[in-house]
C-alpha positions as CSV (number, residue, x, y, z in Angstrom):
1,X,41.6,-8.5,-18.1
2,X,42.4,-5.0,-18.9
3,X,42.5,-2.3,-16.9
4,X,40.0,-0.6,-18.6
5,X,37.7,-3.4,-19.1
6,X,38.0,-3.8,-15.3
7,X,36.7,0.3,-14.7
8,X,34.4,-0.2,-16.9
9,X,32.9,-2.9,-14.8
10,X,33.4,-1.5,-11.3
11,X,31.4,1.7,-12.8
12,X,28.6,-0.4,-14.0
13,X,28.5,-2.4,-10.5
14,X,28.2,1.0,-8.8
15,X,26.0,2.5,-10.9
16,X,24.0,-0.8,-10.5
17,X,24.7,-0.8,-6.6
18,X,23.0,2.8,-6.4
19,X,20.4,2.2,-8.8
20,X,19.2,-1.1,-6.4
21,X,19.4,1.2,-3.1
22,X,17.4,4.2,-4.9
23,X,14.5,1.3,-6.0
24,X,14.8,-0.6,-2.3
25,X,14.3,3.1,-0.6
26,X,11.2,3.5,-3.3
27,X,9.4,-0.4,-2.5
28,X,9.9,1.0,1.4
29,X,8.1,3.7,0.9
30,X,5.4,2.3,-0.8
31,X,5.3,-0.3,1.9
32,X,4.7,2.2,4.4
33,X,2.2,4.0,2.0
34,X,0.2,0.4,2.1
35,X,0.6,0.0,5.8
36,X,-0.9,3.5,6.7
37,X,-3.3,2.5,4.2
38,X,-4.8,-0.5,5.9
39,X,-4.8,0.9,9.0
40,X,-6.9,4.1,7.7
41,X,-9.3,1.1,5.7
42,X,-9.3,-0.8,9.5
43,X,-10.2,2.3,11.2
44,X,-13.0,3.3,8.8
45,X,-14.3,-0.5,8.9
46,X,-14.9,-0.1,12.6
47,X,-16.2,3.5,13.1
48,X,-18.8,2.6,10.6
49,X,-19.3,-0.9,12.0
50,X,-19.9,0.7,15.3
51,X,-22.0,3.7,14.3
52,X,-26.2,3.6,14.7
53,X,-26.3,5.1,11.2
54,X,-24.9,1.2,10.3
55,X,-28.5,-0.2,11.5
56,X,-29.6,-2.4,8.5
57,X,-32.7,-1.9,6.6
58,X,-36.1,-3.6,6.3
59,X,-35.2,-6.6,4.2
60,X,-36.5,-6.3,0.2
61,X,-39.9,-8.2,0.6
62,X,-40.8,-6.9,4.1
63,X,-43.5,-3.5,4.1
64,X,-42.5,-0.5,5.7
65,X,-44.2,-0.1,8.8
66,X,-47.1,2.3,7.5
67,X,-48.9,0.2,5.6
């Protein structure tokens, strides 16, 4: 092999090597995005779970009580 050939190949492997660590640091953030994510949606979940504004209902076919 050439010389050149050969710099021409340890460029692209670089420039491959920094593009993979600029789109793992990208997919790590997202993760974290996610995780934060589904804790806020777990949190939500049981504050309005646990809240007496949660009380269901009368069911569809059932009167209200003043009739």
């Amino acid at each position: 092999m050439s010389t050149e050939r050969i710099e021409r190949l340890e460029e692209r492997l670089a420039w491959l090597q920094r593009h993979v660590t600029e789109q793992d640091k990208a997919m790590l953030e997202m993760a974290g995005q996610l995780d934060r994510l589904k804790a806020e949606l777990m949190r939500l979940k049981q504050r309005a779970e646990a809240s007496p504004t949660n009380a269901e209902g009368p069911a569809f076919d059932e009167r209200p009580p003043h009739y």
